[in-house]
C-alpha positions as CSV (number, residue, x, y, z in Angstrom):
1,X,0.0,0.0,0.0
2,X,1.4,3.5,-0.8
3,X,0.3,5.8,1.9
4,X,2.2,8.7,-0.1
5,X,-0.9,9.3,-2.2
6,X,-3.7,11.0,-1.3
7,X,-7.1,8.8,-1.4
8,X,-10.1,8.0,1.1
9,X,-8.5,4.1,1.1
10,X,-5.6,5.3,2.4
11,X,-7.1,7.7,4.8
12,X,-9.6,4.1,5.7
13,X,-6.6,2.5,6.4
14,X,-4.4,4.9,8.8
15,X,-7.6,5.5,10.7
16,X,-8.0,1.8,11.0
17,X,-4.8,1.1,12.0
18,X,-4.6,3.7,14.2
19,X,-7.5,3.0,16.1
20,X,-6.4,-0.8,16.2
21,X,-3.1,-0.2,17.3
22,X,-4.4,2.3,20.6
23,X,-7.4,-0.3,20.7
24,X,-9.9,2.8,20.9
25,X,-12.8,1.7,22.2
26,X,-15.7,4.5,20.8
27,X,-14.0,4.2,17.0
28,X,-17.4,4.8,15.5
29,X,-16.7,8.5,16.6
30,X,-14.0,8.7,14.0
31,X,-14.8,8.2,10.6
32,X,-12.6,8.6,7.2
33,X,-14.9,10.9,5.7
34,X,-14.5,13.3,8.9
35,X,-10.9,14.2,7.8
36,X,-9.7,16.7,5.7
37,X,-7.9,16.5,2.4
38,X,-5.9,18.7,3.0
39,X,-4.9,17.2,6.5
40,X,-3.4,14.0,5.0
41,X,0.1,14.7,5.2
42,X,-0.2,15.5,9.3
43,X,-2.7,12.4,9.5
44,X,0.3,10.1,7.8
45,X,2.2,11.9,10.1
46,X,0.7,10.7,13.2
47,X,0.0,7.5,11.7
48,X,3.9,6.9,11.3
49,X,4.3,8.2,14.8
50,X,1.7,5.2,15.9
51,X,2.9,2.4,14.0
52,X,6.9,2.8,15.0
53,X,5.5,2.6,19.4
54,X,5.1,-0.6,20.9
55,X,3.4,1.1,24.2
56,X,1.5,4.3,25.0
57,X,1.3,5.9,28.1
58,X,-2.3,7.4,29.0
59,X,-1.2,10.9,28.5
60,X,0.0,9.8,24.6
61,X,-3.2,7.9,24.2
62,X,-5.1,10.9,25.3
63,X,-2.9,13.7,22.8
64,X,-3.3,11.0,20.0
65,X,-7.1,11.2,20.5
66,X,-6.9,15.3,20.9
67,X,-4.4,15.3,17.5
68,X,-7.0,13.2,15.3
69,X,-9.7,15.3,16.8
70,X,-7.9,18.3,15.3
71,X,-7.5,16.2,12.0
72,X,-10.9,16.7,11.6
73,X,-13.1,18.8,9.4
């Protein structure tokens, strides 16, 4: 999969994984088609910055959550 391109699969799949990986419990809250065009490079940004962590302490979990909400249209 190339994350460097722009498209609402990609955007599917970062969300996904992101929300996977911090086992979110309320994912229905984010949705793909919430997020901005324009946004993608920051939202590939914080997906990177997911995927490379084994572990996230509370606080993380909690400014992860606060950064996608920002993500958002």
């Amino acid at each position: 999969m190339n994350l460097t391109e722009k498209s609402p699969e990609n955007v599917q799949y970062m969300i996904d994984q992101i929300t996977t990986k911090l086992r979110m419990i309320n994912i229905g809250a984010i949705k793909p088609d919430h997020f901005d065009s324009e946004m993608y490079t920051e939202l590939k940004e914080l997906y990177d910055y997911v995927m490379k962590k084994d572990n996230f302490s509370p606080s993380e979990m909690q400014s992860i959550t606060e950064e996608l909400g920002q993500l958002k249209k």
